[in-house]
C-alpha positions as a Markdown table, in Angstrom:
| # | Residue | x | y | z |
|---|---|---|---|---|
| 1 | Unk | 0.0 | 0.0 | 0.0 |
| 2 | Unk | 2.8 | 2.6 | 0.4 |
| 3 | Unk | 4.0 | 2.8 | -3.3 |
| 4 | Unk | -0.1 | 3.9 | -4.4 |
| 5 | Unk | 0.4 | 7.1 | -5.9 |
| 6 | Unk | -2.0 | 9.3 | -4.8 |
| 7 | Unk | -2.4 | 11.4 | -8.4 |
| 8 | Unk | -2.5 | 8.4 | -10.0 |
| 9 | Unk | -5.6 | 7.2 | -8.3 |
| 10 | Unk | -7.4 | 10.3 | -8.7 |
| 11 | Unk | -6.1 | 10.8 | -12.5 |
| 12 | Unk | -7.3 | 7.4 | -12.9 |
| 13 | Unk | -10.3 | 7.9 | -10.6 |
| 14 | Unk | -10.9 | 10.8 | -13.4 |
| 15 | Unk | -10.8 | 9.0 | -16.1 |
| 16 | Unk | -12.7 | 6.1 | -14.7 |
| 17 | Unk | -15.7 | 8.6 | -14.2 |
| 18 | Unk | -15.6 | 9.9 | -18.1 |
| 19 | Unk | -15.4 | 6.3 | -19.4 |
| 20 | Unk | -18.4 | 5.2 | -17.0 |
| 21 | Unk | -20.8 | 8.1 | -18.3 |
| 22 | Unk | -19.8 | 7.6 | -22.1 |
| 23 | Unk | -20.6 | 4.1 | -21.6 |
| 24 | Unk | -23.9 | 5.2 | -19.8 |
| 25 | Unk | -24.7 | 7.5 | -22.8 |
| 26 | Unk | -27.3 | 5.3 | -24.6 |
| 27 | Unk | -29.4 | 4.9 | -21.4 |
| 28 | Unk | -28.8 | 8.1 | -20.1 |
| 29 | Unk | -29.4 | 11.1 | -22.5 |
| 30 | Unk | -29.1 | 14.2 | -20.2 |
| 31 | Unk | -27.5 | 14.7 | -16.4 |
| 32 | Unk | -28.7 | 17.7 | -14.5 |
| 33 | Unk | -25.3 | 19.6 | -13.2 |
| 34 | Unk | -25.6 | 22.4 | -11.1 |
| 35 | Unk | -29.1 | 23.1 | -12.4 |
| 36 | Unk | -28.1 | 22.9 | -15.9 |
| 37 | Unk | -29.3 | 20.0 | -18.3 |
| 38 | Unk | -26.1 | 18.4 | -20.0 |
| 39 | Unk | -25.6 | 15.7 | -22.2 |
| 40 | Unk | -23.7 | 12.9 | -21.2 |
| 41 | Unk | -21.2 | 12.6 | -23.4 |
| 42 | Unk | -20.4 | 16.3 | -22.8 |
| 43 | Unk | -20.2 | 15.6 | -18.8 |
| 44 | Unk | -17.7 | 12.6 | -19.8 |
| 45 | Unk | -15.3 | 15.3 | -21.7 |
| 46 | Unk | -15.4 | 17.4 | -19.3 |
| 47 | Unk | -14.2 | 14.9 | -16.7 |
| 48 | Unk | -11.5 | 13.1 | -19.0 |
| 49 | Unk | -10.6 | 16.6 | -19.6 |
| 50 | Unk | -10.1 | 17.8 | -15.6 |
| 51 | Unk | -8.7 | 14.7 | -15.1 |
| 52 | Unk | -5.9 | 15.5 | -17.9 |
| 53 | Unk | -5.5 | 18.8 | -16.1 |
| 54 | Unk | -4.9 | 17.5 | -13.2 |
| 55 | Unk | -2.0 | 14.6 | -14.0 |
| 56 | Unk | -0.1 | 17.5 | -16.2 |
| 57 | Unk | 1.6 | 19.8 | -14.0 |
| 58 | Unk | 2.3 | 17.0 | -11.7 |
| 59 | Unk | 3.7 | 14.4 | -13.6 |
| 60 | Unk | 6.1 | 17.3 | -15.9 |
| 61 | Unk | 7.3 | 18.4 | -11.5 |
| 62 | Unk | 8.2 | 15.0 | -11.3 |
| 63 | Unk | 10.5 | 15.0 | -14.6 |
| 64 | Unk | 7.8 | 12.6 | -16.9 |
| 65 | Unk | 7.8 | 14.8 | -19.7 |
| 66 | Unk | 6.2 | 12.6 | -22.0 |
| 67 | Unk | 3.2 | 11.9 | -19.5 |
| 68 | Unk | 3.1 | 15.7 | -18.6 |
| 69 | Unk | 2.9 | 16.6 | -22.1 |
| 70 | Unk | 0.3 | 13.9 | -23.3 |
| 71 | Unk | -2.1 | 15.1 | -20.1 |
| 72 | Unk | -1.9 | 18.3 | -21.1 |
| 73 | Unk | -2.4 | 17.6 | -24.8 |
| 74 | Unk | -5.6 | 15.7 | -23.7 |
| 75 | Unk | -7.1 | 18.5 | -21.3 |
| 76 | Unk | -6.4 | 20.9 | -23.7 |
| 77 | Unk | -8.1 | 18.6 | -26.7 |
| 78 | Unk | -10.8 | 17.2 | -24.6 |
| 79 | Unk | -11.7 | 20.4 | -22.8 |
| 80 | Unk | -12.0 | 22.0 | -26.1 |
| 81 | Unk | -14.9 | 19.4 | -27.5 |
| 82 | Unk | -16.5 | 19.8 | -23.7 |
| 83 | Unk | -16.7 | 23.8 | -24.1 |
| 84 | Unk | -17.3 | 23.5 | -27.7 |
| 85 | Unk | -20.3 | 21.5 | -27.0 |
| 86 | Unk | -21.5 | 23.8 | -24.3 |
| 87 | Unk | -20.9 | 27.1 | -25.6 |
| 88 | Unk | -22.6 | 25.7 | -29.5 |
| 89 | Unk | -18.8 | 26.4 | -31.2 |
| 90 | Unk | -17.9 | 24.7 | -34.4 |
| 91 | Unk | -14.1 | 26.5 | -33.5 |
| 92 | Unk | -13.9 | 25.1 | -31.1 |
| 93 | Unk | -14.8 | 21.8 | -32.3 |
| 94 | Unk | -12.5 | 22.1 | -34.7 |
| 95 | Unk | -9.3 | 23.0 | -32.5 |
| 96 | Unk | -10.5 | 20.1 | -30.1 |
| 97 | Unk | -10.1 | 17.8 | -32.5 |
| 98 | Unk | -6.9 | 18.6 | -34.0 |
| 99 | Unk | -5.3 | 18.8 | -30.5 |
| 100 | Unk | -6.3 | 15.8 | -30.0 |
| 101 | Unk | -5.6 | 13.9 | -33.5 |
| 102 | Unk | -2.2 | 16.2 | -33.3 |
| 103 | Unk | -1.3 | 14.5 | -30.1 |
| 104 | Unk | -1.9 | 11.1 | -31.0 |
| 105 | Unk | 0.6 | 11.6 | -33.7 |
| 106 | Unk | 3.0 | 12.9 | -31.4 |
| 107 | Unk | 2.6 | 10.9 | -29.2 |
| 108 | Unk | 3.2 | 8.2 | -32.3 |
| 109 | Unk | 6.2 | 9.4 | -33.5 |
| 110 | Unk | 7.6 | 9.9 | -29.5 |
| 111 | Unk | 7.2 | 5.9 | -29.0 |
| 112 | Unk | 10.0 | 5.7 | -31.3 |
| 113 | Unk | 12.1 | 7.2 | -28.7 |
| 114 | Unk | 11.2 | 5.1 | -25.7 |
């Protein structure tokens, strides 16, 4: 029990969350956050995303650079679809998904280094 990692549990906690309500989508349409009706995939964006932002700065303190960057690639990506979804943006959208498709490629062509 003394090498659990607390950020990792709640990064993975995070992501846990976002996979459970996209997986809920079909059944359940809408949630009601903070007295707001929201779709459920949107909710499960914005979790992955918070739970992105949250592993980033931690993991780059701690010298993973690759982790650090691919959290923040994801918050940045994922958080964009969330708020594009909320705010009706076909920008952002757009930017979402090329942060995120641009990440994967980097990501890609950084596995060549490990």
């Amino acid at each position: 029990m003394d090498d659990l990692d607390p950020v990792s549990i709640v990064v993975g906690s995070l992501v846990a969350i976002a996979g459970v309500l996209l997986f809920l989508q079909p059944s359940v349409r809408v949630l009601t956050l903070f007295g707001r009706r929201v779709p459920t995939f949107v909710a499960s964006a914005g979790v992955l995303s918070l739970g992105f932002a949250v592993g980033t700065p931690v993991y780059l303190r701690r010298g993973y650079r690759l982790r650090g960057i691919a959290h923040g690639i994801g918050a940045v990506g994922f958080g964009s679809l969330f708020f594009a979804a909320g705010f009706g943006s076909l920008a952002l959208l757009w930017l979402g998904l090329a942060v995120v498709l641009g990440g994967v490629l980097f990501l890609v062509s950084e596995t060549r280094n490990l």
